[in-house]
C-alpha beads as a LAMMPS data file, in Angstrom:
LAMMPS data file: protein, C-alpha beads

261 atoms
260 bonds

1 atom types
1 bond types

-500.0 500.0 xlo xhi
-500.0 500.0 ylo yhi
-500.0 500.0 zlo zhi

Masses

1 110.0

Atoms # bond

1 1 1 268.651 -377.937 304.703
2 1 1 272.386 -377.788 304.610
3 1 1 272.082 -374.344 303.209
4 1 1 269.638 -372.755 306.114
5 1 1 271.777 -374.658 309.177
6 1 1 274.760 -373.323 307.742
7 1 1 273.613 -369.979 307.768
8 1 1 271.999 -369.684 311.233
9 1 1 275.438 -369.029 313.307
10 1 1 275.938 -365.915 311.269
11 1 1 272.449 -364.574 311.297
12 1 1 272.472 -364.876 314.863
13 1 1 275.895 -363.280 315.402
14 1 1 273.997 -360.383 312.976
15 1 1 271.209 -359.941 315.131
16 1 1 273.283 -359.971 318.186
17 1 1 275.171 -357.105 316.696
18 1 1 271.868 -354.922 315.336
19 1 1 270.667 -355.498 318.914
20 1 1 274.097 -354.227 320.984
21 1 1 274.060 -351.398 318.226
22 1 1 270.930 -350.370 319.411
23 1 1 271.139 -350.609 322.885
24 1 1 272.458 -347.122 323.841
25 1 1 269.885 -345.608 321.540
26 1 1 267.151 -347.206 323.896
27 1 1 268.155 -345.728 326.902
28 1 1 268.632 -342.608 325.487
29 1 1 265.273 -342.576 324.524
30 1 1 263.608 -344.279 327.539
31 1 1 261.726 -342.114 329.762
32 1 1 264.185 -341.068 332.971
33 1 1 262.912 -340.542 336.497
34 1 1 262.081 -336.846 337.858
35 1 1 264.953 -335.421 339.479
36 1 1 263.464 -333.989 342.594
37 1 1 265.194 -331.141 344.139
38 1 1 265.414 -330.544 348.003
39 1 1 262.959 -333.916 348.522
40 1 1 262.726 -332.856 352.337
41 1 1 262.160 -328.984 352.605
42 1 1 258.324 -329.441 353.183
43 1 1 259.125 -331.766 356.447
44 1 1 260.805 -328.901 357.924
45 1 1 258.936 -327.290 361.212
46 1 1 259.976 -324.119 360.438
47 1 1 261.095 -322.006 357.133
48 1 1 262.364 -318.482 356.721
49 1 1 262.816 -316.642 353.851
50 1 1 262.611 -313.102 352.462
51 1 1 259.928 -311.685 349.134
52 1 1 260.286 -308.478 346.593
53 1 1 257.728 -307.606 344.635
54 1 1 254.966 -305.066 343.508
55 1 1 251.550 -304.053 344.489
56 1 1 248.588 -301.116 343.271
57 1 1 246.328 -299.652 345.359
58 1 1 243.205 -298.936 344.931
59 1 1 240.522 -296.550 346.524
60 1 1 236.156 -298.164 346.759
61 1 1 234.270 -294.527 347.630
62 1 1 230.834 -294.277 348.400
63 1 1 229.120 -291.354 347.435
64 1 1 226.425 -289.861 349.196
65 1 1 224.835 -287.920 346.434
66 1 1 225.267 -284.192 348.820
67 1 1 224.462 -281.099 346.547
68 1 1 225.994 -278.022 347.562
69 1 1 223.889 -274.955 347.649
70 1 1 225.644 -273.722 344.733
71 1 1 224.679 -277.062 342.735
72 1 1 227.417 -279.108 342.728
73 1 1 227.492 -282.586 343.374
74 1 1 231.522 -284.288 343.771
75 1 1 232.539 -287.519 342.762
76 1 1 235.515 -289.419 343.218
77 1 1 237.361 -292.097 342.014
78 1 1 241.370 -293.567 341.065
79 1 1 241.541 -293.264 337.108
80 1 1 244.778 -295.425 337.182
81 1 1 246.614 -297.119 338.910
82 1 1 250.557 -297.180 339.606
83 1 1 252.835 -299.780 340.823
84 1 1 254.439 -299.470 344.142
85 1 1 257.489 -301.519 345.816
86 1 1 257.162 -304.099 348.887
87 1 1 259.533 -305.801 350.543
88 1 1 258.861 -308.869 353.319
89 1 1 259.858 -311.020 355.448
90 1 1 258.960 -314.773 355.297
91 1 1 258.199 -316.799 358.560
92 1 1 256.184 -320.028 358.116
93 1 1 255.311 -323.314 360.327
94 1 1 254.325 -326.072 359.306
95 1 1 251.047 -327.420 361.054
96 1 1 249.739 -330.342 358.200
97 1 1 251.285 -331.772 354.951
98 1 1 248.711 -329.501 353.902
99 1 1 248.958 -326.432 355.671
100 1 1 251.190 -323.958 356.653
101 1 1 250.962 -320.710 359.027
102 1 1 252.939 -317.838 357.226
103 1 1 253.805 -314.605 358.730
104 1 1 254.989 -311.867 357.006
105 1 1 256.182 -308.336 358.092
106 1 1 256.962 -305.821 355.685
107 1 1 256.989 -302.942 354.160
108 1 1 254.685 -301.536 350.543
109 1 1 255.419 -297.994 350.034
110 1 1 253.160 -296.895 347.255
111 1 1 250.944 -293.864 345.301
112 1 1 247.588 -292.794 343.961
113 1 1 246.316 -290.358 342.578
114 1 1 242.380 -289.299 343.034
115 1 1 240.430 -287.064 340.950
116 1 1 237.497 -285.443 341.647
117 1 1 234.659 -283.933 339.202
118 1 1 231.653 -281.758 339.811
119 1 1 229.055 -284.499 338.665
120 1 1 226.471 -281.379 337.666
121 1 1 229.031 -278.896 336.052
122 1 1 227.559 -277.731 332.604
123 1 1 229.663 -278.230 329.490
124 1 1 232.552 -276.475 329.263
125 1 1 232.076 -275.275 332.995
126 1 1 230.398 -272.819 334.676
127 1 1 230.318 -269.187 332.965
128 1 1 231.911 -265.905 334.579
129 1 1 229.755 -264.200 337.328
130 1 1 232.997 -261.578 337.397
131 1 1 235.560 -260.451 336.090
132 1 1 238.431 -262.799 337.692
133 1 1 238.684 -266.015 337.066
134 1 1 238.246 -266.423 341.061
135 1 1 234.507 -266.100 340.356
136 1 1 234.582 -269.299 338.369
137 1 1 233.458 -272.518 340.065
138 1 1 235.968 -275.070 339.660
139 1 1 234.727 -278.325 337.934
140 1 1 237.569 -281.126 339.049
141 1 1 240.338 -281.377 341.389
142 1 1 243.172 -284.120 341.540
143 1 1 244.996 -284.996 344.650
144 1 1 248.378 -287.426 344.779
145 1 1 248.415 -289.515 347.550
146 1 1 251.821 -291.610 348.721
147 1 1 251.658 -293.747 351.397
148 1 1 254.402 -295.959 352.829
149 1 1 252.739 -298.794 354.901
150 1 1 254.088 -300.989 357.538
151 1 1 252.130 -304.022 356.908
152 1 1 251.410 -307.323 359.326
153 1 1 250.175 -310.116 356.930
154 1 1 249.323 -313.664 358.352
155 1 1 247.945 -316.071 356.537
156 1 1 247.125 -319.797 355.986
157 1 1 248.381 -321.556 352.989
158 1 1 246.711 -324.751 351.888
159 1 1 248.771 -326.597 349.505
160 1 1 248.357 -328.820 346.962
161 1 1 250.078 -332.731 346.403
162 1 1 253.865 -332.090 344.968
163 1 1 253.962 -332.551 340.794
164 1 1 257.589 -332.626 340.520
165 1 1 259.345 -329.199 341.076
166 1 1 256.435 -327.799 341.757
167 1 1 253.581 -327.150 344.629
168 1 1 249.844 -324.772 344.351
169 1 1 248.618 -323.532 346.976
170 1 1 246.154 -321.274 347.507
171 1 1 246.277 -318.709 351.197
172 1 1 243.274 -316.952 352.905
173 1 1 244.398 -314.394 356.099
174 1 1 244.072 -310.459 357.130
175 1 1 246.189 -308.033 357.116
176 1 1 246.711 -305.168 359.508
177 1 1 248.639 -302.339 357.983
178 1 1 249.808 -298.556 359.399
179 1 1 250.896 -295.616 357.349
180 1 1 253.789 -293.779 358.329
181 1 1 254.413 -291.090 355.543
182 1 1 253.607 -287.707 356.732
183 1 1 250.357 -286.323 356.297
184 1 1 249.206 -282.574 355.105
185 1 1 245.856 -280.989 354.782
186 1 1 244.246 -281.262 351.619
187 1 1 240.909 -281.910 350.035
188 1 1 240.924 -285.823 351.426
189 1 1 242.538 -287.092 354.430
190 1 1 242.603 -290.293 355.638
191 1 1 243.271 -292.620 359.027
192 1 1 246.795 -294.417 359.626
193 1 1 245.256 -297.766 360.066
194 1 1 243.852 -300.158 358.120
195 1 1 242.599 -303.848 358.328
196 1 1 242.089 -306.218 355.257
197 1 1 241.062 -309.642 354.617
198 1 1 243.523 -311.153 351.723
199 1 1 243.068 -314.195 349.584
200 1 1 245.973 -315.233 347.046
201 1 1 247.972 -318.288 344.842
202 1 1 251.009 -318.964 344.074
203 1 1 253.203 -322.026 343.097
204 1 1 256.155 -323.314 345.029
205 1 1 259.316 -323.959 342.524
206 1 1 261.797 -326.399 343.997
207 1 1 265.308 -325.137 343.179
208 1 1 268.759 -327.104 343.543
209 1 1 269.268 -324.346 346.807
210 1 1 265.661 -322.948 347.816
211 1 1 262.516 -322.707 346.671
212 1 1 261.385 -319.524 344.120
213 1 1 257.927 -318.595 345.336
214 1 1 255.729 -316.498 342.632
215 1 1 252.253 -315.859 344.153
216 1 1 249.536 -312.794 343.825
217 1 1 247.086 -311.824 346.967
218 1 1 244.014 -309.741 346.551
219 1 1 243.540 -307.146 349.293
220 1 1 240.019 -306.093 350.522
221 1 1 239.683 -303.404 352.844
222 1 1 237.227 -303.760 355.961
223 1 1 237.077 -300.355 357.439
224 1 1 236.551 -296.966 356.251
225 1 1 239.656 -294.873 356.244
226 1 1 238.265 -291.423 355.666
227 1 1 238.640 -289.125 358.083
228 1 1 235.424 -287.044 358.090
229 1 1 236.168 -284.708 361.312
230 1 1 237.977 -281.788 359.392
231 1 1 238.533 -278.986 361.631
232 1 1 241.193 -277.392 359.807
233 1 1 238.880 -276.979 356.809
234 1 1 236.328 -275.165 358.559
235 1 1 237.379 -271.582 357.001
236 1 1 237.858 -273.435 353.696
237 1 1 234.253 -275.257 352.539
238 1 1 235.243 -275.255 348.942
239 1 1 237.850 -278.104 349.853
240 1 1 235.494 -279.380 352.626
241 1 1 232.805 -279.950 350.189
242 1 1 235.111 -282.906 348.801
243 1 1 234.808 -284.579 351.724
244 1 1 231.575 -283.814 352.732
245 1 1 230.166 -286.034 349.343
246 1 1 231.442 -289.168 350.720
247 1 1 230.175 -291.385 352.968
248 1 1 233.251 -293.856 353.277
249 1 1 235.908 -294.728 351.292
250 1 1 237.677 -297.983 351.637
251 1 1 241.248 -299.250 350.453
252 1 1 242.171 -302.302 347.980
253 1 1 245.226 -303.428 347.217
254 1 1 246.579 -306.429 344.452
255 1 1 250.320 -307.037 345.308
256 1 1 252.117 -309.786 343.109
257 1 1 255.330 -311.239 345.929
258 1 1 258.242 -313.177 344.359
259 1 1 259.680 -315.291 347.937
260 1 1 262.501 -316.423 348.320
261 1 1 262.462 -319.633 350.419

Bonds

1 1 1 2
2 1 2 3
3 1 3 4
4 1 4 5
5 1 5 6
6 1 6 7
7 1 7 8
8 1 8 9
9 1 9 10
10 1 10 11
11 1 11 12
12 1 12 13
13 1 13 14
14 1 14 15
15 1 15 16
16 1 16 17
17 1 17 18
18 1 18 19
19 1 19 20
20 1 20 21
21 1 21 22
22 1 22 23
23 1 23 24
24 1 24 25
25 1 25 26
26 1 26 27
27 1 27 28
28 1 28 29
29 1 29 30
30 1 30 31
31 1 31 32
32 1 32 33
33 1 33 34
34 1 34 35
35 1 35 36
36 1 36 37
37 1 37 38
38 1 38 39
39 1 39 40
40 1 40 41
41 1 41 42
42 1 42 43
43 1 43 44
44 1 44 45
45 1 45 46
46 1 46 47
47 1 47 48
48 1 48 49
49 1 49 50
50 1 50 51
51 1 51 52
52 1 52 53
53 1 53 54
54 1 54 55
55 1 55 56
56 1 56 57
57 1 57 58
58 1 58 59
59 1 59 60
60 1 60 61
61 1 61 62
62 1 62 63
63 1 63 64
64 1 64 65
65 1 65 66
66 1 66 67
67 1 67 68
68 1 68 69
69 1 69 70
70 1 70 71
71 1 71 72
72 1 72 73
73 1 73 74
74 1 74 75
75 1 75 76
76 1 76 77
77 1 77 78
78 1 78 79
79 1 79 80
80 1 80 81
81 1 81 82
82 1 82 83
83 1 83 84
84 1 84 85
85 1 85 86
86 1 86 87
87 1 87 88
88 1 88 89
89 1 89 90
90 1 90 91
91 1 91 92
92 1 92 93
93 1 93 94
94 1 94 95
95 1 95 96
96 1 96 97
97 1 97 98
98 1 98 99
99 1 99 100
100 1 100 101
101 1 101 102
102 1 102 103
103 1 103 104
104 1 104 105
105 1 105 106
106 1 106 107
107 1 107 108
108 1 108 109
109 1 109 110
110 1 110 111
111 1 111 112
112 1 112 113
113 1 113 114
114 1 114 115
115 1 115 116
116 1 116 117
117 1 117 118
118 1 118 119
119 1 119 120
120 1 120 121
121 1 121 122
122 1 122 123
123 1 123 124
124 1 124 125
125 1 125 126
126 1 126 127
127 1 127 128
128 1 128 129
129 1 129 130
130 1 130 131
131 1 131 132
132 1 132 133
133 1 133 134
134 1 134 135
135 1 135 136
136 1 136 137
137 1 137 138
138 1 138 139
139 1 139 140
140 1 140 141
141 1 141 142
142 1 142 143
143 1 143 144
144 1 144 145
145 1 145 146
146 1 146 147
147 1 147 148
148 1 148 149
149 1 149 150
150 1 150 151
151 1 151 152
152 1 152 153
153 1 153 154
154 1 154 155
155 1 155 156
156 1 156 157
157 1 157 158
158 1 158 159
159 1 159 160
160 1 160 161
161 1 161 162
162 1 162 163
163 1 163 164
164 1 164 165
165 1 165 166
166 1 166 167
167 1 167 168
168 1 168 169
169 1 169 170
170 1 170 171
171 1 171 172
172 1 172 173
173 1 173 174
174 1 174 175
175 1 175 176
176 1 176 177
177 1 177 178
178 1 178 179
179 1 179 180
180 1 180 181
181 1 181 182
182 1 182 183
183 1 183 184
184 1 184 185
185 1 185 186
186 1 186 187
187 1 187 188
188 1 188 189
189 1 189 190
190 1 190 191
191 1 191 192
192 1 192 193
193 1 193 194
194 1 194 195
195 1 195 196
196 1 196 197
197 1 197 198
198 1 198 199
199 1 199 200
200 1 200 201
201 1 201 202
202 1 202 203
203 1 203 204
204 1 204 205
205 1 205 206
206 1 206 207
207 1 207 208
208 1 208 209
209 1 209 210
210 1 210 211
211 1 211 212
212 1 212 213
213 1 213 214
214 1 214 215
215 1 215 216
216 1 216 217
217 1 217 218
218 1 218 219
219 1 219 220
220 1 220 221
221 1 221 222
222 1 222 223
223 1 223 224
224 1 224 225
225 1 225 226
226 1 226 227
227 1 227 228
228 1 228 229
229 1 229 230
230 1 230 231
231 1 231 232
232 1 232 233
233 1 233 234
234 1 234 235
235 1 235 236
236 1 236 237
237 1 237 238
238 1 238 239
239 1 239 240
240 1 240 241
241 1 241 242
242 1 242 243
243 1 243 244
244 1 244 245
245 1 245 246
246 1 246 247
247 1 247 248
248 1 248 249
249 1 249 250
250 1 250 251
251 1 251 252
252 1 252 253
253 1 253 254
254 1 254 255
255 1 255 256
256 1 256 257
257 1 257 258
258 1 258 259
259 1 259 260
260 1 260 261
């Protein structure tokens, strides 16, 4: 008894020591709260901001099956696709914690390249009728197409609930576009204007000084943009033919935007 009373003082000043020793090493290891950066940017009525980014276009044709009295029967389509450049600028209101109304001006300048192949050509082509190799009927045809569009996007972005530094959303809107690039006669030709519908995602990032913005929309186009009137092929039907096997052909476009908010 003497023993175990004498001995309590120290094992108490022990265990008060183990316990300070350990202290620090318990609030290192304690789970810390999530440093939010720029808490209030979503209250804000109004945000402006600017986007770079990428985009590929695409071309939807719809053949009409025409045979030409000599037998051929042209298809069309984009074997590959290249990236183009787009710049924008960023206007968006806030209507809802939820919801946001985003316009957003810009510019995609852009190429494809169609090619075109005589659906009934034999193997190997058609054989000599002459001499010349003008007597030869030609079995494909390619045709590069740049385009530099002014585009008007608005759209509606429904958001998710905040997880941190981060924010989905999801956006559904149209998209009016124009092409300015200069136009030349050639086997295709096709109108200025175009109208889309758009759907996309993205992901707001909440940096110390703005928000990074990475998102990708879908582009579906709503009218057809060939132009089928051709009067300046009218003493050439070997190039008219081309368009003379379509009965529309519509644009698509998939165009990844990094904002800058």
């Amino acid at each position: 008894m003497t023993f175990q009373n004498r001995h309590i003082p120290s094992l108490l000043v022990t265990l008060i020591i183990i316990l300070e020793a350990l202290c620090p090493f318990q609030a290192l290891g304690a789970p810390r709260e999530k440093l939010y950066n720029r808490p209030y940017a979503d209250q804000k009525r109004l945000h402006l901001g600017f986007s770079v980014g990428a985009h590929f276009q695409d071309l939807s044709f719809t053949h009409n099956g025409l045979v030409t009295p000599d037998g051929q029967r042209w298809v069309a389509e984009v074997p590959s696709f290249s990236p183009g450049f787009c710049v924008n600028v960023l206007g968006d209101l806030r209507l809802h914690k939820y919801l946001n109304l985003r316009l957003t001006p810009g510019m995609y300048f852009g190429s494809k390249t169609v090619k075109m192949i005589d659906f009934n050509a034999p193997p190997g082509g058609y054989p000599a009728q002459g001499e010349g190799e003008e007597n030869l009927l030609p079995t494909s045809a390619t045709q590069d197409i740049k385009s530099a569009y002014v585009v008007v996007p608005i759209d509606l972005k429904i958001s998710g609930d905040r997880l941190g530094n981060t924010r989905p959303y999801v956006t559904v809107g149209a998209m009016a576009s124009f092409d300015v690039s200069k136009k030349r006669s050639d086997y295709l030709m096709f109108n200025a204007g175009d109208a889309y519908l758009t759907v996309g995602l993205g992901c707001d990032f909440y940096l110390p000084f703005f928000k990074f913005i990475p998102e990708i929309k879908f582009c579906f186009g709503l009218t057809d943009i060939l132009r089928h009137d051709r009067p300046d092929l009218d003493l050439d039907p070997n190039t008219f033919k081309m368009t003379q096997s379509l009965s529309k052909v519509k644009s698509n476009m998939v165009v990844v935007n990094f904002y800058f908010e």
